[in-house]
N, CA, C and O atoms as a Maestro MAE file, in Angstrom:
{
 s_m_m2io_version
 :::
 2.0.0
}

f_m_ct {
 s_m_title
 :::
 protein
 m_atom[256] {
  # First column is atom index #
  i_m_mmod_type
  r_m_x_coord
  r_m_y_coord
  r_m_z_coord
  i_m_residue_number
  s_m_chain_name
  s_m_pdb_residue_name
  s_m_pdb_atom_name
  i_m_atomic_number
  :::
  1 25 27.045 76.957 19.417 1 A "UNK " " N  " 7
  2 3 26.986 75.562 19.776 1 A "UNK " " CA " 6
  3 2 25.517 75.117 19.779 1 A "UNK " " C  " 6
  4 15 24.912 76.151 20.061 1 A "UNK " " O  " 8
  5 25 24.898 74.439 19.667 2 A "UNK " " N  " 7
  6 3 23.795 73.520 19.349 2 A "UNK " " CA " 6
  7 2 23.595 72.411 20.699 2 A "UNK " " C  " 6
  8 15 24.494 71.670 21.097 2 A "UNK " " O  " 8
  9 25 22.405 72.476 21.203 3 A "UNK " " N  " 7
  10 3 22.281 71.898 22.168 3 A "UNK " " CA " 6
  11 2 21.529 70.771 21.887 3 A "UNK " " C  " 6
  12 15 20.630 70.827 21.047 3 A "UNK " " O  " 8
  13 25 21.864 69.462 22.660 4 A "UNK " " N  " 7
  14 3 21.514 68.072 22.289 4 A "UNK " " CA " 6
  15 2 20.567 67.654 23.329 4 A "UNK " " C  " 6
  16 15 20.150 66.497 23.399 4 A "UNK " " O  " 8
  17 25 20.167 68.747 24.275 5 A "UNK " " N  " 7
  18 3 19.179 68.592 25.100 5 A "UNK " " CA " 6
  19 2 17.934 68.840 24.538 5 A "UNK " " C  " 6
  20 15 17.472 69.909 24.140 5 A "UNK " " O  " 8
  21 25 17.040 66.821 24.562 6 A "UNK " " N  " 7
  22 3 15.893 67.075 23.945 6 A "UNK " " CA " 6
  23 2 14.963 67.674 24.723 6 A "UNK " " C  " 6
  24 15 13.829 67.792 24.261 6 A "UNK " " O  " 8
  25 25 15.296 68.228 26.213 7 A "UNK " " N  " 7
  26 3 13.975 69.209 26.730 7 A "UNK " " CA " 6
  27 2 14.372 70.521 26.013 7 A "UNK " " C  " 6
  28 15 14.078 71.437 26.781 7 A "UNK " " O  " 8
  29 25 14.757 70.868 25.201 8 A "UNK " " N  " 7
  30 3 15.154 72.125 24.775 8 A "UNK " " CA " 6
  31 2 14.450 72.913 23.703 8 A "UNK " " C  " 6
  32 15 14.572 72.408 22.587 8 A "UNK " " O  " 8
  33 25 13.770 73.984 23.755 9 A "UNK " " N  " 7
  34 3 12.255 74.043 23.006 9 A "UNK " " CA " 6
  35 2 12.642 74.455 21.675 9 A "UNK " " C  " 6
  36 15 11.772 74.447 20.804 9 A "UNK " " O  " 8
  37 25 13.953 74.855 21.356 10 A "UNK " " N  " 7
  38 3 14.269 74.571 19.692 10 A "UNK " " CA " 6
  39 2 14.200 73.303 19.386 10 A "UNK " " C  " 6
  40 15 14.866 73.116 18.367 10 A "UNK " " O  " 8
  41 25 13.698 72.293 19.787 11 A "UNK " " N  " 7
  42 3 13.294 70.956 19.561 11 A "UNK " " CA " 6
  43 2 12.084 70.361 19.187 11 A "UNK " " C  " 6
  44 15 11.884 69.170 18.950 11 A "UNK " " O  " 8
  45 25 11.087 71.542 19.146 12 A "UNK " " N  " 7
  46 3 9.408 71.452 19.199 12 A "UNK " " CA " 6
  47 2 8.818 72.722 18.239 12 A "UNK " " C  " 6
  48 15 8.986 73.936 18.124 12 A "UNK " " O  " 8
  49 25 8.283 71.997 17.831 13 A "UNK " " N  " 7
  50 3 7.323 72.823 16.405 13 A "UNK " " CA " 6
  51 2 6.013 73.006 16.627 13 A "UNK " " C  " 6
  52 15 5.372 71.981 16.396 13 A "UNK " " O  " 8
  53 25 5.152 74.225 17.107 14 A "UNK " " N  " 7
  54 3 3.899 73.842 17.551 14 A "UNK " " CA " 6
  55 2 3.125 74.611 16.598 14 A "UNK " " C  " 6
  56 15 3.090 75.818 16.837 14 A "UNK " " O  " 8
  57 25 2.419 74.158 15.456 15 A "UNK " " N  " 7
  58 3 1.919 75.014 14.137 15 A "UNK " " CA " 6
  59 2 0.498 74.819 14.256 15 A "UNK " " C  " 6
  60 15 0.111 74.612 15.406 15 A "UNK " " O  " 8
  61 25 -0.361 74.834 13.362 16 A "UNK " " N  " 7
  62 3 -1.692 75.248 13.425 16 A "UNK " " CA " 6
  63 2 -2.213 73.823 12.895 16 A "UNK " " C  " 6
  64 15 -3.331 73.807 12.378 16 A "UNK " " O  " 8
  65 25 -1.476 72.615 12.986 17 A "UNK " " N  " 7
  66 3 -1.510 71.481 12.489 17 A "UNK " " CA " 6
  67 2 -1.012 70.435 13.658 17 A "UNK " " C  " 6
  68 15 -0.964 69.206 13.625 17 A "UNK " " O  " 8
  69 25 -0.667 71.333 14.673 18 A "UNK " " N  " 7
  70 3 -0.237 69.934 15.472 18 A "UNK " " CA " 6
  71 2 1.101 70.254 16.063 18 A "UNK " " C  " 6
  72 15 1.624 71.315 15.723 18 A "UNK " " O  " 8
  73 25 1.864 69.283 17.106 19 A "UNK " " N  " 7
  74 3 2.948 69.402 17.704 19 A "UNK " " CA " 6
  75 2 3.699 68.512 16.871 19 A "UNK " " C  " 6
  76 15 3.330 67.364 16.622 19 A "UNK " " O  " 8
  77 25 4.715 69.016 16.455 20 A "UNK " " N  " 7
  78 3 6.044 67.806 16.162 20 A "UNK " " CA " 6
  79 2 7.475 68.186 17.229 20 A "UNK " " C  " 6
  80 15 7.718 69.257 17.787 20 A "UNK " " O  " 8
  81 25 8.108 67.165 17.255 21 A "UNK " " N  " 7
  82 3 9.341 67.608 17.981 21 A "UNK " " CA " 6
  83 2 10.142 66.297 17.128 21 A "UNK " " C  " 6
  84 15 9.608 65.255 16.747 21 A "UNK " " O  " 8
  85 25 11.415 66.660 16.984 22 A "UNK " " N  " 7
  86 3 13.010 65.737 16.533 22 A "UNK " " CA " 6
  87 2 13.047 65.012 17.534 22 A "UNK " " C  " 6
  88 15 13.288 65.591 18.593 22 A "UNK " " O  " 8
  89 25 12.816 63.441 17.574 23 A "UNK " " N  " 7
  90 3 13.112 62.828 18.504 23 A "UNK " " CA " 6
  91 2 14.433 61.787 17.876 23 A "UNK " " C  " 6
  92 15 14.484 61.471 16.688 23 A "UNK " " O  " 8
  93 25 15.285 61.416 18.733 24 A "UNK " " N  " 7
  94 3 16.308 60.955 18.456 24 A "UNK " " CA " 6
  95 2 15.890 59.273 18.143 24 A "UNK " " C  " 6
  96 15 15.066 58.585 18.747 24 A "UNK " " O  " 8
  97 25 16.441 59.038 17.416 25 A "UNK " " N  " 7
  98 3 16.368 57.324 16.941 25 A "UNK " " CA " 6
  99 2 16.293 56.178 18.425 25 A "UNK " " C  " 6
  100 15 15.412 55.322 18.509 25 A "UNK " " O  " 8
  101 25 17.174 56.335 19.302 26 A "UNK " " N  " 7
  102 3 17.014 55.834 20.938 26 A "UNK " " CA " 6
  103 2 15.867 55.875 21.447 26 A "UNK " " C  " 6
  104 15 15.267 54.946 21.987 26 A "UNK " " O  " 8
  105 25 15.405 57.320 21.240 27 A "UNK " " N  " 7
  106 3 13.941 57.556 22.045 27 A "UNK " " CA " 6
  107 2 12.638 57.322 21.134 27 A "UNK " " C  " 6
  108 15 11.663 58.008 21.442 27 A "UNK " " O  " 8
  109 25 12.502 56.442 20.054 28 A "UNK " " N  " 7
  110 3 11.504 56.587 19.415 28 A "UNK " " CA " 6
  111 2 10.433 55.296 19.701 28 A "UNK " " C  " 6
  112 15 9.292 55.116 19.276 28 A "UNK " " O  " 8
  113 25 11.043 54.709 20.345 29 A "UNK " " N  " 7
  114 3 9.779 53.661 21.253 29 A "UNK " " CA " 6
  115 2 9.068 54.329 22.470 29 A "UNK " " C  " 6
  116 15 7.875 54.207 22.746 29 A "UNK " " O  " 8
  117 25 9.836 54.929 23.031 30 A "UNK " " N  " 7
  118 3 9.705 55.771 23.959 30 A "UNK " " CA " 6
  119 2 8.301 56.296 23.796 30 A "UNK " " C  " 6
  120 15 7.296 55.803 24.309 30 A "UNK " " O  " 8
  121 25 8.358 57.392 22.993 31 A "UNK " " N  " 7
  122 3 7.773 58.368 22.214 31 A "UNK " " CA " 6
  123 2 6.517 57.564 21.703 31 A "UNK " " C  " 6
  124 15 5.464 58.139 21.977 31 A "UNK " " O  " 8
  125 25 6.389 56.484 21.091 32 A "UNK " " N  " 7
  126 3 5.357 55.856 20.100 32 A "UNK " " CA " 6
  127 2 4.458 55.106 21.342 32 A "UNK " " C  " 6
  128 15 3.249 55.225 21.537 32 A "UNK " " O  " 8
  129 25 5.633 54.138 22.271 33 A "UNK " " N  " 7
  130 3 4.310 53.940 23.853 33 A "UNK " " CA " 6
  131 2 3.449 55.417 24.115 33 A "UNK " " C  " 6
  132 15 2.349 55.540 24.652 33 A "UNK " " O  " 8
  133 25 4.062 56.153 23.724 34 A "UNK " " N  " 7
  134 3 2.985 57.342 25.000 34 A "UNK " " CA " 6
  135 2 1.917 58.143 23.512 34 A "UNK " " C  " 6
  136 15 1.298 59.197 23.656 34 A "UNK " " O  " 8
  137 25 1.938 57.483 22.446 35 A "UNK " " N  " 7
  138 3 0.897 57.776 21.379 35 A "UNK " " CA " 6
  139 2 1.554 58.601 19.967 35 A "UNK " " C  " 6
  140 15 0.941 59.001 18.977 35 A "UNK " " O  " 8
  141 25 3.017 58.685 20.280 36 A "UNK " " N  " 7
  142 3 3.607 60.143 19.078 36 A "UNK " " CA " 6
  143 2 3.479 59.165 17.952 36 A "UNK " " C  " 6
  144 15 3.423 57.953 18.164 36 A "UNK " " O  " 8
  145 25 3.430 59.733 16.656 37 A "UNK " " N  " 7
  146 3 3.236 59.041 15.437 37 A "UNK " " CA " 6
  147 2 4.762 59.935 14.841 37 A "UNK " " C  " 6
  148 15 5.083 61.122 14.909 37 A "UNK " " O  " 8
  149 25 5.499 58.632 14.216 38 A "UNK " " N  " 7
  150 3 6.455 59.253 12.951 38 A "UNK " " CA " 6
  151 2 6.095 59.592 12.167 38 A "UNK " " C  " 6
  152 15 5.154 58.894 11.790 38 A "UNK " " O  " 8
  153 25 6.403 60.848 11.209 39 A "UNK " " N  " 7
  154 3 5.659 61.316 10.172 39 A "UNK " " CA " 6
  155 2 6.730 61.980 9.103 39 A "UNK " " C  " 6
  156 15 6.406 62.541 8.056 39 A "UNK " " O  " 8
  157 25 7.906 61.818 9.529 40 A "UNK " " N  " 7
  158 3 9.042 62.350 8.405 40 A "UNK " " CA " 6
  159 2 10.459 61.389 9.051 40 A "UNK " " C  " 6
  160 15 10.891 61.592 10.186 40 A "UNK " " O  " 8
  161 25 11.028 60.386 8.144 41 A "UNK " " N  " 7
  162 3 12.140 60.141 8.543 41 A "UNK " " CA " 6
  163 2 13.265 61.029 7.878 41 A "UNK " " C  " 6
  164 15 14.443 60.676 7.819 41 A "UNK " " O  " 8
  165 25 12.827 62.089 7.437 42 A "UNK " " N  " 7
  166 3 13.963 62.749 6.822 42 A "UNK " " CA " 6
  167 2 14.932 62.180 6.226 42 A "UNK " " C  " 6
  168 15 16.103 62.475 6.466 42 A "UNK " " O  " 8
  169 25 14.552 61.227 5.312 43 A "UNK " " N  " 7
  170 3 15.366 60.586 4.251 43 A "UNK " " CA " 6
  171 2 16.095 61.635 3.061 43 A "UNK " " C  " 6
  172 15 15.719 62.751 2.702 43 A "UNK " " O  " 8
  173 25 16.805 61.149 2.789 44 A "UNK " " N  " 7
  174 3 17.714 62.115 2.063 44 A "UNK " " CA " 6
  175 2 18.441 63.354 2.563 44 A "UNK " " C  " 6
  176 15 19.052 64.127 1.826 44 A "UNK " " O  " 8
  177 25 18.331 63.460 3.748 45 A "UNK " " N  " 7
  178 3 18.874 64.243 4.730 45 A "UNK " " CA " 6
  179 2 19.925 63.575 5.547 45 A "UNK " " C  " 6
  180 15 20.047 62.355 5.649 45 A "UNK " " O  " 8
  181 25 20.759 64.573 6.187 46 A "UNK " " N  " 7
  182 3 21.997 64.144 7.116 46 A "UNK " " CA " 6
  183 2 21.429 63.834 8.186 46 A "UNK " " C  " 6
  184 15 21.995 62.962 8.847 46 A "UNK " " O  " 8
  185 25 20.031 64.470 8.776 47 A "UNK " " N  " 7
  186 3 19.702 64.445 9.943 47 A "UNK " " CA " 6
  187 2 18.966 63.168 10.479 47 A "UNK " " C  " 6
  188 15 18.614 62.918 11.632 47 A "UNK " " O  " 8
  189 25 18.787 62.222 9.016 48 A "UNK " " N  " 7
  190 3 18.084 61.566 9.247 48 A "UNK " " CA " 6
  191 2 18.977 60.439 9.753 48 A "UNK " " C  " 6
  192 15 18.393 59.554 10.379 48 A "UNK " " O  " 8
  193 25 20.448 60.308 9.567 49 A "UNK " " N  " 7
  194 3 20.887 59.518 11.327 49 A "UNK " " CA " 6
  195 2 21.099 59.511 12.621 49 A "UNK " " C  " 6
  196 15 21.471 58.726 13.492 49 A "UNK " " O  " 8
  197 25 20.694 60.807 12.489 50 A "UNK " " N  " 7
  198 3 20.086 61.230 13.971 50 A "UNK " " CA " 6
  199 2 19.244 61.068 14.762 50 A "UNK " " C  " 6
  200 15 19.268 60.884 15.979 50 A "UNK " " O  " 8
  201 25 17.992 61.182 13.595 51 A "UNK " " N  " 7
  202 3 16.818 61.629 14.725 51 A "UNK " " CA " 6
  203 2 15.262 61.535 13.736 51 A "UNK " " C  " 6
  204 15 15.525 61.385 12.543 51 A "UNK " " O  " 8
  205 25 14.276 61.577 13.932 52 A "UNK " " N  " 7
  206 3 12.841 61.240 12.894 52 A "UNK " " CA " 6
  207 2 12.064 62.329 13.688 52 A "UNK " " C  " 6
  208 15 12.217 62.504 14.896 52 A "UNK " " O  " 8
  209 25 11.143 63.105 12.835 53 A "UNK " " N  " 7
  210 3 10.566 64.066 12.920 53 A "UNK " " CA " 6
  211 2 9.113 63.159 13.936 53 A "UNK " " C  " 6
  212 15 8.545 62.287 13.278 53 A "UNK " " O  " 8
  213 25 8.713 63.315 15.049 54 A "UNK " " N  " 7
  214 3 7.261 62.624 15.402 54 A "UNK " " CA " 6
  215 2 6.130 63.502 15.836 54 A "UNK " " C  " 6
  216 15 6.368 64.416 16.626 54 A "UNK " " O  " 8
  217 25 5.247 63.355 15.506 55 A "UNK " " N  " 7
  218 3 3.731 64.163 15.729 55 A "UNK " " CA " 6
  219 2 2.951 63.506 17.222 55 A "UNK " " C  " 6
  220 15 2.714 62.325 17.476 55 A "UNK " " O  " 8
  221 25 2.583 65.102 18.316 56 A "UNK " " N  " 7
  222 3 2.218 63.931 19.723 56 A "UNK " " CA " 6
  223 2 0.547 64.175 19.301 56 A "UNK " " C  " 6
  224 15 -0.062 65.144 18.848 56 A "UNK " " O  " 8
  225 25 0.197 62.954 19.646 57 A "UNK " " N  " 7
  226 3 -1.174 62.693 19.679 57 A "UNK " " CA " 6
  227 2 -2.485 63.843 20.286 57 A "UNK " " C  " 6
  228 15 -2.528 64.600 21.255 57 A "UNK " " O  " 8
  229 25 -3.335 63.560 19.322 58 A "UNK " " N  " 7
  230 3 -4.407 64.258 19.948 58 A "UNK " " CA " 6
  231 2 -4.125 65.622 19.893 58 A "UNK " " C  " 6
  232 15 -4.678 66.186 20.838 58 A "UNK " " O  " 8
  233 25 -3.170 66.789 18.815 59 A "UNK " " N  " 7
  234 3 -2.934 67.973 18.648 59 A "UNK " " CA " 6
  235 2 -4.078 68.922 18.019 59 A "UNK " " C  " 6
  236 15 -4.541 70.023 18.315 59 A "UNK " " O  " 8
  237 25 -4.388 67.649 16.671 60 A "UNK " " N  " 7
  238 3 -4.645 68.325 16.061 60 A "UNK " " CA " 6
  239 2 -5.663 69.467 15.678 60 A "UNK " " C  " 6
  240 15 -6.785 69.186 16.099 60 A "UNK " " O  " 8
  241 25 -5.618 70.521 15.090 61 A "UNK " " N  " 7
  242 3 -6.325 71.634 15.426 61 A "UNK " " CA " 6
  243 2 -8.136 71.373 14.885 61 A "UNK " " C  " 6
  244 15 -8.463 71.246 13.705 61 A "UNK " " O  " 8
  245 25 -8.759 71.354 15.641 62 A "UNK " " N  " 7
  246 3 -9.951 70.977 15.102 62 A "UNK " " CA " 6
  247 2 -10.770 72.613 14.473 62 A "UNK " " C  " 6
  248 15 -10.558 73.779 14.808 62 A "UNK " " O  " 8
  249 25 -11.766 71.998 13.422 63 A "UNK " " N  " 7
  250 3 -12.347 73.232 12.586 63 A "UNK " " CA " 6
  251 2 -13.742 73.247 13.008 63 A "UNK " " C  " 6
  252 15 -14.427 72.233 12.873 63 A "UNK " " O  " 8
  253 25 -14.340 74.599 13.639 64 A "UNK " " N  " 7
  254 3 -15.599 75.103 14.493 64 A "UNK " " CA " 6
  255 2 -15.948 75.626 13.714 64 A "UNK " " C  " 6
  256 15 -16.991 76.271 13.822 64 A "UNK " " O  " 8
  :::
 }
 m_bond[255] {
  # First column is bond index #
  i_m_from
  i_m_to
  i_m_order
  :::
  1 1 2 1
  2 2 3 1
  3 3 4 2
  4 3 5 1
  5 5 6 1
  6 6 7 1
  7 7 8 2
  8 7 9 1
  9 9 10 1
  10 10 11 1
  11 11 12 2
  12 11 13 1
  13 13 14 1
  14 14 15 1
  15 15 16 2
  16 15 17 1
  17 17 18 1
  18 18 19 1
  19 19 20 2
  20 19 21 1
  21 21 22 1
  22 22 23 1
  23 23 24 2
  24 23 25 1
  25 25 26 1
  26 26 27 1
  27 27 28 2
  28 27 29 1
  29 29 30 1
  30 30 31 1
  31 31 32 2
  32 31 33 1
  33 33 34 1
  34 34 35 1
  35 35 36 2
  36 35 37 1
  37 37 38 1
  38 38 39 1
  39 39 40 2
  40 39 41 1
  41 41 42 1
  42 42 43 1
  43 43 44 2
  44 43 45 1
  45 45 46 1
  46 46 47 1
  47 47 48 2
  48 47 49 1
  49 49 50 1
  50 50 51 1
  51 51 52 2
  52 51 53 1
  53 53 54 1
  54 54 55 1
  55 55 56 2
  56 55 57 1
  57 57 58 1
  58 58 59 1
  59 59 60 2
  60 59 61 1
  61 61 62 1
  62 62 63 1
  63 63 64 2
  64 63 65 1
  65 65 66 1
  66 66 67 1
  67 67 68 2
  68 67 69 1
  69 69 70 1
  70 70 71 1
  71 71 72 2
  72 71 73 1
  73 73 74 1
  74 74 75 1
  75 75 76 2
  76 75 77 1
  77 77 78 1
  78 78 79 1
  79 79 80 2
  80 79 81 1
  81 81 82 1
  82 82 83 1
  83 83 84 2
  84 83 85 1
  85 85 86 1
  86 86 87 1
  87 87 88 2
  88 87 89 1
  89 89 90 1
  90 90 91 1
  91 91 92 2
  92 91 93 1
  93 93 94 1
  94 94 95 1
  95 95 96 2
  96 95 97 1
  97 97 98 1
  98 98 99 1
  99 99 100 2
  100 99 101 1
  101 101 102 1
  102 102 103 1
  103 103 104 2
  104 103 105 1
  105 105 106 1
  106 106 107 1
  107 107 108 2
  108 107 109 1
  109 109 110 1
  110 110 111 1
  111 111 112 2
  112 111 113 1
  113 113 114 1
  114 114 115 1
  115 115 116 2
  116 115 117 1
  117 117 118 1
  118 118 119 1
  119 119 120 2
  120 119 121 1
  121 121 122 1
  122 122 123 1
  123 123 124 2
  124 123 125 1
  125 125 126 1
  126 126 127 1
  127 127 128 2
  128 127 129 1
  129 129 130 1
  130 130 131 1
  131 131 132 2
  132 131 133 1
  133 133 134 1
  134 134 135 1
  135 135 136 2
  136 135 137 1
  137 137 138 1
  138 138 139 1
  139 139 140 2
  140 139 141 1
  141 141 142 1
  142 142 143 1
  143 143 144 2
  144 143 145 1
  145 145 146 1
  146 146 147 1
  147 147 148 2
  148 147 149 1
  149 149 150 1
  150 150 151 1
  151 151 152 2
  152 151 153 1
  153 153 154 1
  154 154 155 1
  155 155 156 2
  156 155 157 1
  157 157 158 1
  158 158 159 1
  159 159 160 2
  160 159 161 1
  161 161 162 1
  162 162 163 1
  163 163 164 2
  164 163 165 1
  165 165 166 1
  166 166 167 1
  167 167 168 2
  168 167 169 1
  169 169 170 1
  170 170 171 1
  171 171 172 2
  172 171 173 1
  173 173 174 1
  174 174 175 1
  175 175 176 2
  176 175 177 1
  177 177 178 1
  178 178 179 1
  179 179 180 2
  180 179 181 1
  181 181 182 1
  182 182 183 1
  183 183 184 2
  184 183 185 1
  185 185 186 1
  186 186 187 1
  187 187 188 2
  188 187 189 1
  189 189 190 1
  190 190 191 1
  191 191 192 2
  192 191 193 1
  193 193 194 1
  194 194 195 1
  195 195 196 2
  196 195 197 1
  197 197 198 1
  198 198 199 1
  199 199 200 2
  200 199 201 1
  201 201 202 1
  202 202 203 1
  203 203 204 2
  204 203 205 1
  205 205 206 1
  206 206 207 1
  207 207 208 2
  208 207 209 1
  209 209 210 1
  210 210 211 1
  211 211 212 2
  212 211 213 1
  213 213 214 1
  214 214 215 1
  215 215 216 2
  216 215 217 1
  217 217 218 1
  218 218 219 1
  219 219 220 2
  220 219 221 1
  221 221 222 1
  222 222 223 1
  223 223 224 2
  224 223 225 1
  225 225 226 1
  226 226 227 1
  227 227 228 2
  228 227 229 1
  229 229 230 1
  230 230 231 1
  231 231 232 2
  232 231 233 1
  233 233 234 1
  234 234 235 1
  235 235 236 2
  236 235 237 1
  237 237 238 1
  238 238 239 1
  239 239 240 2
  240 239 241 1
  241 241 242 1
  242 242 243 1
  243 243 244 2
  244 243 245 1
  245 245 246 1
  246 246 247 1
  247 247 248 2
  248 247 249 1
  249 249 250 1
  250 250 251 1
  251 251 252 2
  252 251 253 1
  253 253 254 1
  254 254 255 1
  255 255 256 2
  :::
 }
}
């Protein structure tokens, strides 16, 4: 079964580029007030009436 709980950390991608997490179409104002940027609507996908891939602010990995 697949859980629809977005605190649920199969929900979050944390790579060497930044945080993304699946936020659901409902919560994407939500998400964009507190700084997340959309960055994949997963068009051509099923998932994409679900939910849009968003990036949270200020991740990204800086180069020293």
């Amino acid at each position: 079964m697949t859980s629809q709980s977005t605190e649920d950390q199969y929900h979050i991608i944390d790579d060497e580029s930044g945080i993304y997490r699946f936020i659901p179409h409902r919560e994407i104002k939500i998400f964009k007030s507190l700084g997340w940027k959309v960055v994949s609507n997963m068009e051509g996908s099923h998932h994409a009436r679900h939910a849009v891939i968003m990036k949270k602010p200020d991740t990204e990995k800086k180069e020293t």
